[in-house]
Backbone as a chain_set.jsonl record, in Angstrom:
{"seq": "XXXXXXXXXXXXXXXXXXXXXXXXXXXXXXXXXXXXXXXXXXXXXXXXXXXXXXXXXXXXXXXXXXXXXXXXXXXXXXXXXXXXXXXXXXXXXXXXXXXXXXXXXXXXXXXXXXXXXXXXXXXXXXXXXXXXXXXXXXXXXXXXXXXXXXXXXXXXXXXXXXX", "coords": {"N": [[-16.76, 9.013, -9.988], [-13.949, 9.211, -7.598], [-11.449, 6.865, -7.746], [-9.918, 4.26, -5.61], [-6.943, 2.799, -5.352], [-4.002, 0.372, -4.413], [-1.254, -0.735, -4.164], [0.305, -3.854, -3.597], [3.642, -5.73, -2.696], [6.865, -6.179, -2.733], [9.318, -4.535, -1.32], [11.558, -3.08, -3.694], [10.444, -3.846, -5.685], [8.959, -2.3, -7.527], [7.194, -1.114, -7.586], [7.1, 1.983, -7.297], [7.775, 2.632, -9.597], [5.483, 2.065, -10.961], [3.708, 3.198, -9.855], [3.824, 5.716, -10.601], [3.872, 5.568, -13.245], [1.487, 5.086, -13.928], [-0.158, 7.029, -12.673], [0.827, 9.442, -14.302], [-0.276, 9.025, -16.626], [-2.673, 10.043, -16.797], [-5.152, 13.056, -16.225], [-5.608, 14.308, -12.607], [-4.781, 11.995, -11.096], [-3.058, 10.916, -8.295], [-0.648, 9.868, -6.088], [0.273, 8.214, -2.745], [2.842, 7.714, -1.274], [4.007, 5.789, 1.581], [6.725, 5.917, 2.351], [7.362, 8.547, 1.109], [6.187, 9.866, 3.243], [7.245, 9.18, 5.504], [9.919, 10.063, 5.269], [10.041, 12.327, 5.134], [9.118, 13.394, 7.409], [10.258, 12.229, 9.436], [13.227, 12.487, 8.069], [14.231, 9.583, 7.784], [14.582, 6.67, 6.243], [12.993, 4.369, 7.631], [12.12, 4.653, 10.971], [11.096, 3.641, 13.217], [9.171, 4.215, 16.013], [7.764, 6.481, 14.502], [5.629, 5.411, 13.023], [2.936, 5.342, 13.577], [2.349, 7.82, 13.212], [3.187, 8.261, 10.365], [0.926, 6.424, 9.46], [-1.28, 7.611, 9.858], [-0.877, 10.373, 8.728], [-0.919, 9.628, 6.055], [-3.488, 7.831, 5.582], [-5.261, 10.737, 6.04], [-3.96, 12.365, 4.016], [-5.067, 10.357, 1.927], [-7.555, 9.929, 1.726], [-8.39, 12.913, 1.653], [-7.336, 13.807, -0.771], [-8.81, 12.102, -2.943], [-11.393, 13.164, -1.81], [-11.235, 15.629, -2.976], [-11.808, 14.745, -5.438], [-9.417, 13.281, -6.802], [-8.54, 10.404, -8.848], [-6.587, 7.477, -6.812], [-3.693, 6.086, -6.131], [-2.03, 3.822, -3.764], [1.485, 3.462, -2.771], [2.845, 1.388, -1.491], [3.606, -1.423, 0.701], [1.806, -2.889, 1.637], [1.542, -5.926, 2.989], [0.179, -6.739, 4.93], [-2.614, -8.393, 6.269], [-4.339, -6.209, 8.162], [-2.93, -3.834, 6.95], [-3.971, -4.102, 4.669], [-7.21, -4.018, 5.584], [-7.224, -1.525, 6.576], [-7.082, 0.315, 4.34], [-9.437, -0.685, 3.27], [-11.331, 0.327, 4.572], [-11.798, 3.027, 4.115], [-11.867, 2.881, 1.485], [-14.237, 0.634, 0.527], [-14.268, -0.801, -1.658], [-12.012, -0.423, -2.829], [-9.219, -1.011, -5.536], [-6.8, -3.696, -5.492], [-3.16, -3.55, -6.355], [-1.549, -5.844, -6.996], [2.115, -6.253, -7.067], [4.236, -8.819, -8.375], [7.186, -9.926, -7.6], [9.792, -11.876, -7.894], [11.328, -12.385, -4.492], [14.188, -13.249, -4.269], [15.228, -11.777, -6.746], [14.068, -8.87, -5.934], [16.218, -8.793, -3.399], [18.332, -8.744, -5.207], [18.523, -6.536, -6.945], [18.113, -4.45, -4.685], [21.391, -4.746, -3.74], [22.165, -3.799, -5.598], [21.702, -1.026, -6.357], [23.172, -0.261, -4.233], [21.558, -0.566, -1.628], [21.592, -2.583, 0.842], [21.027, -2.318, 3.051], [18.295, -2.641, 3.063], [17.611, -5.006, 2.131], [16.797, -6.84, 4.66], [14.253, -6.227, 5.593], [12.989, -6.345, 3.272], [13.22, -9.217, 3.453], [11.416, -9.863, 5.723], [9.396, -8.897, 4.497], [8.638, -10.589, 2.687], [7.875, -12.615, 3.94], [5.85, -12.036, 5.554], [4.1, -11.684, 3.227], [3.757, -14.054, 2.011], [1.883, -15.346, 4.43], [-0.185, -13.691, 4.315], [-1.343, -15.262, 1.722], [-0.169, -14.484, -0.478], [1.172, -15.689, -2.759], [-0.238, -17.396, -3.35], [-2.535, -17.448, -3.229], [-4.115, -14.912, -3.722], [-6.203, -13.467, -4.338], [-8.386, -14.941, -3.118], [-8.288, -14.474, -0.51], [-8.022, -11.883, -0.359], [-10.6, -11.154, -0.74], [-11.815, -12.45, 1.737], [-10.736, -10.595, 3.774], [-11.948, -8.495, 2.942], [-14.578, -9.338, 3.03], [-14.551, -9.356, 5.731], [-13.98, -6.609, 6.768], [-16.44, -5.64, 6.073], [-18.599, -6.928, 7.302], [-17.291, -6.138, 9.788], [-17.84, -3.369, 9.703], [-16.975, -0.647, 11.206], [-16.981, 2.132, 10.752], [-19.694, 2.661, 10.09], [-20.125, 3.328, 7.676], [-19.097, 3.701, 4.606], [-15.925, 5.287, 3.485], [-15.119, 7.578, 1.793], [-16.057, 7.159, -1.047], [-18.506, 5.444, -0.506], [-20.707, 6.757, 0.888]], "CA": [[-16.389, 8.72, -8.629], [-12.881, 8.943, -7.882], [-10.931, 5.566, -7.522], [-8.453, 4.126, -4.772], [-5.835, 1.565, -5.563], [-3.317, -0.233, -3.66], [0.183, -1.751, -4.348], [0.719, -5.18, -2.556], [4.626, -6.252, -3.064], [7.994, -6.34, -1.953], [10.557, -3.042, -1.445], [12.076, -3.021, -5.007], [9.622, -4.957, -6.869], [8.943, -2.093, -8.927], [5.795, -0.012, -7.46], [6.914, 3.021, -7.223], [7.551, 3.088, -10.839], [4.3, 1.848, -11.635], [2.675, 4.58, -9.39], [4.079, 7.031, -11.449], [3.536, 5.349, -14.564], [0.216, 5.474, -13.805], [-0.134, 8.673, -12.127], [1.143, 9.908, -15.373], [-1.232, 8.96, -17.85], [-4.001, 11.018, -16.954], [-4.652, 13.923, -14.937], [-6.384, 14.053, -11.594], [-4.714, 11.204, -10.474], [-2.525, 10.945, -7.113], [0.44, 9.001, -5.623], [0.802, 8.432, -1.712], [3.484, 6.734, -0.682], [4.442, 6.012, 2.597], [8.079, 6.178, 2.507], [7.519, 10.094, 1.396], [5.951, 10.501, 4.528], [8.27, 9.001, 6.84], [11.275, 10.602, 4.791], [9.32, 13.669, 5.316], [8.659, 13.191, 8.911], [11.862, 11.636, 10.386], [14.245, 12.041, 7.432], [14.931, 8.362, 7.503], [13.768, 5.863, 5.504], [12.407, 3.973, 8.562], [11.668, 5.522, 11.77], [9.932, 3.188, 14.455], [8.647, 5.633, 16.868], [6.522, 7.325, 13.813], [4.833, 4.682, 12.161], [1.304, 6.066, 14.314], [2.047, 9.152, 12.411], [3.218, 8.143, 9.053], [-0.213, 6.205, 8.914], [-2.352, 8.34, 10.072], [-0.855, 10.929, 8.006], [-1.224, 8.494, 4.918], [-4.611, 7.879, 5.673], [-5.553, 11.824, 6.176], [-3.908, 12.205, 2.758], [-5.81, 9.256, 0.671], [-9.085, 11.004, 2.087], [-8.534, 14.225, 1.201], [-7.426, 13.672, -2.022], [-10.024, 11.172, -2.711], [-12.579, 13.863, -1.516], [-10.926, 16.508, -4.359], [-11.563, 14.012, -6.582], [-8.186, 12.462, -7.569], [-7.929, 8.866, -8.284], [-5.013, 7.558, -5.788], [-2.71, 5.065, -5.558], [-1.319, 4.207, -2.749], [2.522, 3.611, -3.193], [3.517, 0.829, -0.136], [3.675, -3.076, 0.78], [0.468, -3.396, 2.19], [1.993, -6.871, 3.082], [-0.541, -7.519, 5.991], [-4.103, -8.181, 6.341], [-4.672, -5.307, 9.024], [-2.755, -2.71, 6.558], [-5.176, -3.946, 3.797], [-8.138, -3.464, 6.03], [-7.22, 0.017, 6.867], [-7.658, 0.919, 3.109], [-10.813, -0.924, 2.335], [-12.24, 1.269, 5.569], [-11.338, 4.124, 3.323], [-13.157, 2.672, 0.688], [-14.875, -0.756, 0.503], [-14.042, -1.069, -3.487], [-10.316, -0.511, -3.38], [-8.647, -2.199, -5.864], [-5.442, -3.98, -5.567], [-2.74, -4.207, -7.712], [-0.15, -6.929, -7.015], [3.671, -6.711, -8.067], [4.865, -10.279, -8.079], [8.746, -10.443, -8.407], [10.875, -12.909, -6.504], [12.5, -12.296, -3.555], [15.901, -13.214, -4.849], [15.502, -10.602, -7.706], [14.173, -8.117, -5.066], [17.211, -9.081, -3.021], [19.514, -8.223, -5.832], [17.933, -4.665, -6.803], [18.857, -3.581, -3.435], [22.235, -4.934, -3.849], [22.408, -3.555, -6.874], [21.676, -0.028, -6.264], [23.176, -0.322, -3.08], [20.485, -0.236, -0.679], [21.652, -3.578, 1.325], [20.254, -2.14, 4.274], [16.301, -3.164, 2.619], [17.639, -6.843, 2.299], [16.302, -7.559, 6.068], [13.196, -5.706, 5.28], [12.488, -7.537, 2.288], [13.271, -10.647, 3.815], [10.599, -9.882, 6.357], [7.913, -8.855, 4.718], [8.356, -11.756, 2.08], [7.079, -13.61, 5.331], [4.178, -11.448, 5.751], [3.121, -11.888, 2.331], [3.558, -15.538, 1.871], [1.199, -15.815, 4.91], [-0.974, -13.298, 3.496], [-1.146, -16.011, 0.721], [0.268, -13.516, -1.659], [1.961, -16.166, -4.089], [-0.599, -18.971, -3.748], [-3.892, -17.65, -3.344], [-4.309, -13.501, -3.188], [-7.947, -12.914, -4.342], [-9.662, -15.575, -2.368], [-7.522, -13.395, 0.694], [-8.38, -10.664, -0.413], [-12.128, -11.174, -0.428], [-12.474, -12.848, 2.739], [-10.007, -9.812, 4.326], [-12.715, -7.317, 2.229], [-15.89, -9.579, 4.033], [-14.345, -9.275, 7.093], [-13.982, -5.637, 6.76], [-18.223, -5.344, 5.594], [-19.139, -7.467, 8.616], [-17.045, -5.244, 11.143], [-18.473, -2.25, 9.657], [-16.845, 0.088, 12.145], [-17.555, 3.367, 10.997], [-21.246, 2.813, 10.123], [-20.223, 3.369, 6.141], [-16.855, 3.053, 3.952], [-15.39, 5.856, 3.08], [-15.871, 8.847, 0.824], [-16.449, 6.822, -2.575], [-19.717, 4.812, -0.417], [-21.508, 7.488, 1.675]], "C": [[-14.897, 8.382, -8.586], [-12.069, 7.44, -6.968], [-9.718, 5.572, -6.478], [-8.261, 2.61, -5.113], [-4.776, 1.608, -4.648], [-2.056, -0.894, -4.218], [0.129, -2.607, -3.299], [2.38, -5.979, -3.376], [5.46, -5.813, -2.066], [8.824, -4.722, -2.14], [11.753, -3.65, -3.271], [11.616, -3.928, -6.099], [9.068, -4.203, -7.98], [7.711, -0.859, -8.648], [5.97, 1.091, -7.359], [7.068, 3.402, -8.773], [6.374, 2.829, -11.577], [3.83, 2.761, -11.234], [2.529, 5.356, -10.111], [3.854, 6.793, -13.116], [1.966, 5.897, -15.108], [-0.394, 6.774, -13.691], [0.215, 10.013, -13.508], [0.451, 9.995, -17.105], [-2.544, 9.505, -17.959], [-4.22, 11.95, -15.89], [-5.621, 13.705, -14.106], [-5.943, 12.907, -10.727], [-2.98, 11.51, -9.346], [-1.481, 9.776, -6.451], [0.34, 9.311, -3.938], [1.334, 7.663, -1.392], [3.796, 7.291, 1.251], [5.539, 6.458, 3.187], [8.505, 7.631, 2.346], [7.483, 10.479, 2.412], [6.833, 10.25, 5.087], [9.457, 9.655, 6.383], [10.903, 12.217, 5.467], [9.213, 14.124, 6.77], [9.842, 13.394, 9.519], [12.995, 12.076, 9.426], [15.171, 10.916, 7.206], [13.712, 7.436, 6.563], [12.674, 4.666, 6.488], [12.505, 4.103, 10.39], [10.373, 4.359, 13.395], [8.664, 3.831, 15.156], [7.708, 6.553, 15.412], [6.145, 6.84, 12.977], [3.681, 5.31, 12.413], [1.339, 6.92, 13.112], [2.454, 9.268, 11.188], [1.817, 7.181, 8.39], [-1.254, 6.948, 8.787], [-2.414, 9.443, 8.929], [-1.068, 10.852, 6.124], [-2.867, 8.616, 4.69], [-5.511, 9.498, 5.417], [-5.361, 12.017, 4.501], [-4.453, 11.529, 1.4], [-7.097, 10.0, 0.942], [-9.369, 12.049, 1.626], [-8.282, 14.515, -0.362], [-8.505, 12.791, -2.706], [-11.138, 12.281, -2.785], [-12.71, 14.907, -2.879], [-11.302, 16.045, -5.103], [-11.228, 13.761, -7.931], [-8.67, 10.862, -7.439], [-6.672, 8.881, -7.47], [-4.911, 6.455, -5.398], [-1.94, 4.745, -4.396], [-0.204, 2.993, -2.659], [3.004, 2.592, -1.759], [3.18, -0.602, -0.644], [2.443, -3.81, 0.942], [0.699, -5.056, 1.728], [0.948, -7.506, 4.075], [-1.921, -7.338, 6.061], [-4.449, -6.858, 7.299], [-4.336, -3.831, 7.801], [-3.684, -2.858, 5.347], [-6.298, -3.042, 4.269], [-8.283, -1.742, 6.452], [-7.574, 0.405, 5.354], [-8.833, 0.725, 2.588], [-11.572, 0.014, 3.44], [-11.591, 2.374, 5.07], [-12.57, 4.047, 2.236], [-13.051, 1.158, 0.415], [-14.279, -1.367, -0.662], [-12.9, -0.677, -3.935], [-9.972, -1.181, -3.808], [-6.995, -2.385, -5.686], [-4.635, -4.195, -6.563], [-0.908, -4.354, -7.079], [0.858, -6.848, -7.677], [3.785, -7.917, -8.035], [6.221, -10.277, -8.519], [9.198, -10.935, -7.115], [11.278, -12.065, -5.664], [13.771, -11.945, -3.674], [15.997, -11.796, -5.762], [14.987, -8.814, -6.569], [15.773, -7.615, -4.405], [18.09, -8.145, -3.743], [19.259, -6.946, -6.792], [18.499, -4.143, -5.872], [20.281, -3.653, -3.636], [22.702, -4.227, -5.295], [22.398, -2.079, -7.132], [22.462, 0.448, -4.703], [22.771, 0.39, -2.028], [20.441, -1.295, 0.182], [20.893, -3.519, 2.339], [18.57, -2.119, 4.128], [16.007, -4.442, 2.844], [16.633, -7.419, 3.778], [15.032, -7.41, 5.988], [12.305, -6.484, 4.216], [11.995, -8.935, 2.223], [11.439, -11.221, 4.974], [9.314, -9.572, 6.319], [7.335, -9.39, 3.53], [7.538, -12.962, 3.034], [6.014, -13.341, 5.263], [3.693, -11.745, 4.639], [2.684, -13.078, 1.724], [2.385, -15.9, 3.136], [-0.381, -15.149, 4.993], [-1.851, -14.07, 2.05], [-0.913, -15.08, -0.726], [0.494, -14.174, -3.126], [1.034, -17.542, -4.154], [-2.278, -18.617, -3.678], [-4.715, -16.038, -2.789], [-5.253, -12.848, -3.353], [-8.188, -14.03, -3.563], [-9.045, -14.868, -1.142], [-7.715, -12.225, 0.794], [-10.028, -10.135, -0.307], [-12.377, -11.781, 0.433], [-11.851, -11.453, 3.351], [-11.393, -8.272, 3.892], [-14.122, -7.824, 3.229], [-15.85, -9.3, 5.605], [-14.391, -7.796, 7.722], [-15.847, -4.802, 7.081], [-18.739, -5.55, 7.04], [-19.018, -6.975, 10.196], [-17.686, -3.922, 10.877], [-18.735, -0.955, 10.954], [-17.193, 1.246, 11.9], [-18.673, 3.854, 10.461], [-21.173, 3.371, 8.264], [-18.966, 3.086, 5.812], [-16.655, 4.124, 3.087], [-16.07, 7.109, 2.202], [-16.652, 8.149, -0.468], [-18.113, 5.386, -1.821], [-20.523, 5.393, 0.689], [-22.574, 7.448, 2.066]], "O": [[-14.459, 7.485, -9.306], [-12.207, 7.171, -5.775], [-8.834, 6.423, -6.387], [-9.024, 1.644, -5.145], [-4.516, 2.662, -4.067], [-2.336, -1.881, -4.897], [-0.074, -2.203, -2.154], [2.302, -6.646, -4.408], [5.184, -5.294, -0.985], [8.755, -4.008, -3.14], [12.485, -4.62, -3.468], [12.182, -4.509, -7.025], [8.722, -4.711, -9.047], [7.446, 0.074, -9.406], [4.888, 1.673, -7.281], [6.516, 4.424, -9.181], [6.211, 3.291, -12.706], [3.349, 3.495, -12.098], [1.443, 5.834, -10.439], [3.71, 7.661, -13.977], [1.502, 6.597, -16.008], [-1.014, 7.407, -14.545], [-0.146, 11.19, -13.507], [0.611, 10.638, -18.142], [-3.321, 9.461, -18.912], [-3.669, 11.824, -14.796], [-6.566, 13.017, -14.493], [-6.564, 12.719, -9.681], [-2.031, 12.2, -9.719], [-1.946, 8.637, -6.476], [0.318, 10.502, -3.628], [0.724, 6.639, -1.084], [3.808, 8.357, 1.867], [5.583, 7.161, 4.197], [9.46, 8.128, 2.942], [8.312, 11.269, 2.864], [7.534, 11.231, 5.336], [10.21, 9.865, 7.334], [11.6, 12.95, 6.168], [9.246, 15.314, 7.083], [10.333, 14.417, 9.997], [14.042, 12.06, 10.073], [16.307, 10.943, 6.732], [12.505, 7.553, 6.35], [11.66, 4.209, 5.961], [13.254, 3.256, 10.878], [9.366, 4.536, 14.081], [7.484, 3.863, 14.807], [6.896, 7.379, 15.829], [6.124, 7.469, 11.919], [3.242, 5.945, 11.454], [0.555, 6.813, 12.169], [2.193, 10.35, 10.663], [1.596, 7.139, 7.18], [-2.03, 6.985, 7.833], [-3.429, 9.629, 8.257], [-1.28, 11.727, 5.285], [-3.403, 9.32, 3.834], [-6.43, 9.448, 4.6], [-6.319, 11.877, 3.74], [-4.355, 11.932, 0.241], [-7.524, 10.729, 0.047], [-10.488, 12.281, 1.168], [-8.935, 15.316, -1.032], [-9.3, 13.661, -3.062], [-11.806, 12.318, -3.818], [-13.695, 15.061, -3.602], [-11.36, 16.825, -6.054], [-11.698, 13.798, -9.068], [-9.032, 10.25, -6.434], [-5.886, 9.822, -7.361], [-5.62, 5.823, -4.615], [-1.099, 5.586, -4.076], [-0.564, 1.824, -2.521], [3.603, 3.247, -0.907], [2.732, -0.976, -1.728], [2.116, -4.93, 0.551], [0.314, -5.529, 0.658], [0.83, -8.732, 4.069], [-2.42, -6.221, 5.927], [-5.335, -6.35, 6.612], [-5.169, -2.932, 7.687], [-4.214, -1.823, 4.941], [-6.541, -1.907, 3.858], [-9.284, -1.034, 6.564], [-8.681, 0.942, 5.313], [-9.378, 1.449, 1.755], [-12.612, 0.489, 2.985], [-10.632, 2.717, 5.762], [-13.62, 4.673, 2.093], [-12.008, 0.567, 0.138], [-13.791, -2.493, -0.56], [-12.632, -0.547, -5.13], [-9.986, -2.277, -3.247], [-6.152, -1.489, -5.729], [-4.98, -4.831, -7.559], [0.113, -3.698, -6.873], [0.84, -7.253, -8.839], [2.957, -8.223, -7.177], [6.493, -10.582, -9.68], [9.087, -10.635, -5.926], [11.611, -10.943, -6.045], [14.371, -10.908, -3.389], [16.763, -10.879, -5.465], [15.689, -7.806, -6.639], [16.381, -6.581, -4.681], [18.544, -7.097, -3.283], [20.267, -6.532, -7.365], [19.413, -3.344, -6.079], [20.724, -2.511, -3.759], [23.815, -4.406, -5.788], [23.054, -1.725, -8.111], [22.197, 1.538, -4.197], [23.204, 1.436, -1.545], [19.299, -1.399, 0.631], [20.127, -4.432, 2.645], [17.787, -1.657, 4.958], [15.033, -5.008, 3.34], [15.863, -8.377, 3.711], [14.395, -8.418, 6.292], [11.224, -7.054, 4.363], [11.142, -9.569, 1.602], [10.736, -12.232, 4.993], [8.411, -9.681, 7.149], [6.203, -9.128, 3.121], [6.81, -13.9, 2.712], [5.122, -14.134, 4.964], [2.566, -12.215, 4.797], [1.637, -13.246, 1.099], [1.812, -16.946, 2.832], [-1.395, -15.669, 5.458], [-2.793, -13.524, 1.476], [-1.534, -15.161, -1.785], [0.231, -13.678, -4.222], [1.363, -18.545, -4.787], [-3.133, -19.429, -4.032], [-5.543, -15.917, -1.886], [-5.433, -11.776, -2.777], [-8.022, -13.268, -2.61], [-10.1, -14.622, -0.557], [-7.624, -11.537, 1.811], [-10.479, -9.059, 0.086], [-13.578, -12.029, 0.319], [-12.883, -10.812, 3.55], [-11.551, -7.278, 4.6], [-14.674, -7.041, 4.001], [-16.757, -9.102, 6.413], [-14.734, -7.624, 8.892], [-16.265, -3.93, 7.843], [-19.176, -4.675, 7.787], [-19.729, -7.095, 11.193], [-18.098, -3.319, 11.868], [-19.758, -0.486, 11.453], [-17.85, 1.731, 12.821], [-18.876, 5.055, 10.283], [-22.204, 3.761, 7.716], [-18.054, 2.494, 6.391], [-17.129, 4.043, 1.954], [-17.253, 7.414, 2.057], [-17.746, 8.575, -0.837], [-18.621, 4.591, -2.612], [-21.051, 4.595, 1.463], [-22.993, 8.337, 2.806]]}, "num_chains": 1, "name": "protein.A"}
């Protein structure tokens, strides 16, 4: 049964090289980031006006690959309980896998490759994930965010991998 995983971190904490680390060690397995899409989409790195359609198109993509069955990572912040829940209504048994690097060292990655224009970004969705309880308590958050998901049980199952 093929597997979906999740990155939860900050913009230069490191996940896209894990994706690929991963993605690289065996075959069948799948990378979707978001930031392809929207580069892909808009040609910017962020794009207001086509978030709708860099999720959706995200989503369409984890599914379909998923269905081929690839494992698949999926390559983003997933900083907020809502963008969690969209993946476990994919599949129920997504696992996560947490970067943890400071802020500050975030921070100075961007600055460092100069990408200053992430700094604000960073800054903001260090917020979201501290109230996510990212740095103090991210499995017991993650399993009430997963019960909460079971209990709404909007589309009458979860995904391809629980039919």
């Amino acid at each position: 049964m093929p597997k979906l995983l999740y990155c939860i971190g900050l913009p230069r904490s490191g996940k896209s090289t894990i994706c690929t680390n991963w993605a690289q060690e065996k075959p069948m397995r799948a990378i979707v980031n978001s930031d392809s899409i929207r580069l892909a989409l808009t040609g910017r790195r962020y794009e207001p006006l086509a978030e709708t359609q860099v999720f959706a198109t995200k989503h369409i993509m984890i599914r379909a690959l998923l269905e081929r069955g690839f494992d698949v990572m999926v390559d983003g912040t997933h900083s907020t309980e809502i963008s969690i829940k969209r993946i476990l209504e994919i599949d129920i048994n997504a696992t996560a896998v947490p970067i943890f690097v400071d802020c500050a060292e975030c921070v100075k990655r961007a600055r460092d490759t100069g990408q200053e224009d992430l700094i604000p970004s960073i800054e903001r969705i260090n917020d979201n994930l501290r109230i996510l309880d990212f740095y103090d308590d991210l499995e017991g958050r993650l399993e009430s965010i997963k019960q909460d998901v079971i209990d709404r049980n909007l589309y009458g199952k979860f995904g391809v991998n629980n039919g």
